[in-house]
N, C-alpha and C positions, 0 to 999 in steps of 0.2 A: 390301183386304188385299193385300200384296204377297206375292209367289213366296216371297222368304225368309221370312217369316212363317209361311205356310202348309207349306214344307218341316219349318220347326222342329215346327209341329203334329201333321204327320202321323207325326215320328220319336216322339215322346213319347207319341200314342196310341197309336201299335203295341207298346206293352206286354206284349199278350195275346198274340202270334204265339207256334203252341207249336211250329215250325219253324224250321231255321235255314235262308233261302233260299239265302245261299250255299253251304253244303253242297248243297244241291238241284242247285242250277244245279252245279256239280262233278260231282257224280255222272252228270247228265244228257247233260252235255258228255260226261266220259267215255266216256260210252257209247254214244254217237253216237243218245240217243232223240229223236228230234226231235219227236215224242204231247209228252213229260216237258217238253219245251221249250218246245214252244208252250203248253203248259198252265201252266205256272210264268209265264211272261212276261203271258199273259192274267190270274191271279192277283195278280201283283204289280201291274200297270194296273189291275186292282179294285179291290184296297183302296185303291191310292190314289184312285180316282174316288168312292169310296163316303167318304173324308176329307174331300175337297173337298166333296163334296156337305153333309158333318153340318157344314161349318164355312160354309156357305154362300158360298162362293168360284166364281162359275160361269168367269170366268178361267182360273181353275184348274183346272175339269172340262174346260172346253172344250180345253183344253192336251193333256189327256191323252189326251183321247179324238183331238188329231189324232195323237198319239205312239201309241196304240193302232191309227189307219190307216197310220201310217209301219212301224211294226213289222208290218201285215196285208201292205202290200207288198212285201216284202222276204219275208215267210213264203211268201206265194204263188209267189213269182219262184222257190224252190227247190222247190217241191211241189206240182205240178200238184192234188192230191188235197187241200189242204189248204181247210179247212168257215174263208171267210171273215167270212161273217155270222156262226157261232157264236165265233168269237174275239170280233169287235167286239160283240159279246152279253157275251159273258163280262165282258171288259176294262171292258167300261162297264156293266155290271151292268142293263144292257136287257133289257126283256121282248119285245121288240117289233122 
């Protein structure tokens, strides 16, 4: 399965999202939450790692989940305090 493929998939099964994330991320910006931020960004790297996974694309996963450490990077590099293992939990929808 290729990227575009899998991108077309992911947009058409999110159907059910009963949020608008860019509102989210506005609001969030706005407001300088950076909880709101990292929590929306870890959310948004779920569902789509939990897409790739139901479409059986591990390319895919694995993509995200390094985009999930590039985003951890950059979070931590502002936030001494910032729960790095529970983002990449989140993001990748790990138990573990």
């Amino acid at each position: 399965m290729s990227m575009t493929e899998t991108r077309v998939a992911v947009v058409v099964a999110d159907e059910t999202r009963q949020t608008n994330v860019s509102d989210e991320l506005a609001d969030a910006l706005a407001g300088g939450d950076a909880v709101a931020i990292e929590a929306l960004i870890a959310h948004v790297l779920g569902r789509a790692h939990r897409m790739a996974e139901r479409f059986n694309a591990p390319d895919e996963a694995r993509a995200i989940f390094h985009v999930a450490h590039s985003f951890a990077d950059e979070l931590a590099g502002a936030d001494p305090q910032f729960d790095r293992a529970r983002f990449i939990r989140t993001a990748t929808n790990s138990s573990s």
